[in-house]
Structures are given as C-alpha cells and as structure tokens.
DRENLOMI-794562 format. One line per 2 residues: number of its first residue (from 0); their letters; for each residue z, y, x of C-alpha. Coordinates in nm, 4 decimals. Layout:
BEGIN
NUM) a) Z,Y,X; ...
% end
This chain:
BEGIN
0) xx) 0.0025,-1.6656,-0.5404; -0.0501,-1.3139,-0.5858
2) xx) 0.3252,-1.2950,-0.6597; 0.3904,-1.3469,-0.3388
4) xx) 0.1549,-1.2009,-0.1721; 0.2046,-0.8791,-0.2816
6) xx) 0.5797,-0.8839,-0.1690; 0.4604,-0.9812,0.1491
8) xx) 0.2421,-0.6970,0.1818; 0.4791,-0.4356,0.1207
10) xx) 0.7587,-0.5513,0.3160; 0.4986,-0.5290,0.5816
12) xx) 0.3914,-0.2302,0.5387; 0.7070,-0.1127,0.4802
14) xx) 0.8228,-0.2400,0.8305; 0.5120,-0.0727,1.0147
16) xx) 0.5946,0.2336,0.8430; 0.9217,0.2657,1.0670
18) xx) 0.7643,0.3084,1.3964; 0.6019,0.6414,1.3598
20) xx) 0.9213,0.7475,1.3254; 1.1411,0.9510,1.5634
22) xx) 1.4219,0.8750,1.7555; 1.6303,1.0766,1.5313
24) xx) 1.5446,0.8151,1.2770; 1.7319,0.5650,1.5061
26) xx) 1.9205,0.3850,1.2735; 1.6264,0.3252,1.0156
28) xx) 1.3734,0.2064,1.2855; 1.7121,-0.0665,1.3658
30) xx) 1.7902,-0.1437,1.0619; 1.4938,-0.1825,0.8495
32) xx) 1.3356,-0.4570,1.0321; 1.6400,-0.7248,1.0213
34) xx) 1.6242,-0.6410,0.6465; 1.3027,-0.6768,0.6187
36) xx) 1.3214,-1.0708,0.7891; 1.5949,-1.1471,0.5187
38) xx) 1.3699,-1.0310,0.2271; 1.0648,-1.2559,0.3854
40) xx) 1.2878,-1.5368,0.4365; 1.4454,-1.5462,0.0710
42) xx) 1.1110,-1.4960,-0.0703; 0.9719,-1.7986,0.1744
44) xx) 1.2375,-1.9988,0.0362; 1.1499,-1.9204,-0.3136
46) xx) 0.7818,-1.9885,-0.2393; 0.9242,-2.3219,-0.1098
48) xx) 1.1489,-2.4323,-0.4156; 0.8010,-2.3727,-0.6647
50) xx) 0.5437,-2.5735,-0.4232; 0.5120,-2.9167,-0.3597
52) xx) 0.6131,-2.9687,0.0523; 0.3250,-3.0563,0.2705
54) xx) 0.3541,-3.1865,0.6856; 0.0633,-2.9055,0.7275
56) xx) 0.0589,-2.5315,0.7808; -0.0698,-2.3985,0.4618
58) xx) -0.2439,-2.0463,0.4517; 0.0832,-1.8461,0.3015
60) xx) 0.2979,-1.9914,0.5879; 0.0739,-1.8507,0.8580
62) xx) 0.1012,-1.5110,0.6144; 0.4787,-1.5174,0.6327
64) xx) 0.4486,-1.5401,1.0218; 0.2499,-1.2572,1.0281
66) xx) 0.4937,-1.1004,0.8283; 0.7846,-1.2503,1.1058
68) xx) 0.5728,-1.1116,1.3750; 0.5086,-0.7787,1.2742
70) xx) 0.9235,-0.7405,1.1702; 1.0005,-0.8724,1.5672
72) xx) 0.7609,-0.5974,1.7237; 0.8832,-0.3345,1.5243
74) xx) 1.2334,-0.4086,1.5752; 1.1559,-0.4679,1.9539
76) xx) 0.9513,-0.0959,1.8886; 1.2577,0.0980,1.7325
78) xx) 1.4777,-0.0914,2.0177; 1.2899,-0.0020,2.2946
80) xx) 1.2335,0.3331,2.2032; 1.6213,0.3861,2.1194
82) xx) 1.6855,0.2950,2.4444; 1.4478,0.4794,2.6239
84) xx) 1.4749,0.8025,2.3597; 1.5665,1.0477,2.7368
86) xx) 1.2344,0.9381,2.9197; 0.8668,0.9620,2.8306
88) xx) 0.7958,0.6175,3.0029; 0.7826,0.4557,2.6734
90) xx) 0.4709,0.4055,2.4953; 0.5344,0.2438,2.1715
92) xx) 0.3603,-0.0327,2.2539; 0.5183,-0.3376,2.0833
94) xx) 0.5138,-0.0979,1.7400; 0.1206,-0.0194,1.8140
96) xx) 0.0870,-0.4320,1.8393; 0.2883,-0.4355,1.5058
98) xx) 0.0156,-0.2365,1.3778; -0.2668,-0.3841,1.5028
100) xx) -0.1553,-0.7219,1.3986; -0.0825,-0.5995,1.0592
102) xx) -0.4213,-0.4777,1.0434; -0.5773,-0.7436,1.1819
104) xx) -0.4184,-1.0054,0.9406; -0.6682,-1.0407,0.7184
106) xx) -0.9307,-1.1703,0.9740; -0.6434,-1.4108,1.0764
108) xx) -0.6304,-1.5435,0.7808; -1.0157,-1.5613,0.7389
110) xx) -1.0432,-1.7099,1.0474; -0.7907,-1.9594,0.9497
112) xx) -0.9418,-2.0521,0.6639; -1.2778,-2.1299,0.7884
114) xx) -1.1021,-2.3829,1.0623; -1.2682,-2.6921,1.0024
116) xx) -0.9747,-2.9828,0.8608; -0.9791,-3.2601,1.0879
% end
C-alpha cells in the first residue's frame, strides 16, 4: 500500500504548496491543481486494476478523496484569488481549508478506522 500512499502524499502536498503563492504565480496556482486530479485519478485507477472490488468504502478511497478535496480548494484558492488579485477582500480561505484538511487527514483516517463495522 505504501506505493500508493506515498504518491498520494506528494501530489498533496504538492497541491497545498501552490497557495502560498502570489498572484504573479497565476498560472501555476490554475494549473497545478487540474493536474494534480488527473495524476490521483490514474493512480486510483491503477490502485483499482491490482485490488479485488468491494460495495464498501475502503480506507485508501476515503485517502484519495482527501486528496480530491484538497485539489478542489486549492484550485477554488488560486481561482478566487486570480480573480480578486486588485482587492484585499480576499482571504485565502478555501486554500487555508486545503491546508487544514491536509493536515488534518491523518485523524480522518484514524477516526475512520476506529468506526465500528456494522
């Protein structure tokens, strides 16, 4: 599992990295998270083709929505603050969410796994 884990990881973190960057980075904080969607969804695929299937949510498909989540608010992020680049109304927020869920994954995960199986 850890080989795909790992890929996981650093396609997050590679998307989080994006939002502390300017607006003059414009077209990285754009284009960084669509790619970074493709590379989760190829390697979700790939994880799929080497498991069995199962009707359940299994502990690496909550990971790769993480992973999903995390890409949408720090597209949303490098969107918003494109758009908004003239005005100081904007706050970052959805890439400070990005963040926080990123950091907050592995408790998700915990928490997920100590669910009780009906």
């Amino acid at each position: 599992m850890l080989e795909y884990v790992m890929p996981l990881a650093i396609v997050s973190l590679l998307v989080v990295s994006v939002v502390r960057l300017g607006v003059r980075y414009w077209e990285v904080k754009l284009t960084a998270p669509p790619a970074a969607i493709l590379s989760l969804i190829f390697l979700q695929n790939t994880l799929q083709q080497d498991l069995p299937g199962v009707s359940y949510m299994t502990c690496m498909d909550l990971m790769f929505l993480i992973g999903y989540l995390v890409c949408l608010l720090s597209f949303a992020d490098g969107l918003l603050s494109c758009l908004f680049s003239d005005s100081e109304r904007y706050l970052g927020l959805y890439g400070k969410l990005g963040c926080a869920v990123l950091a907050l994954s592995p408790l998700i995960v915990r928490g997920w796994l100590t669910l009780p199986i009906s």
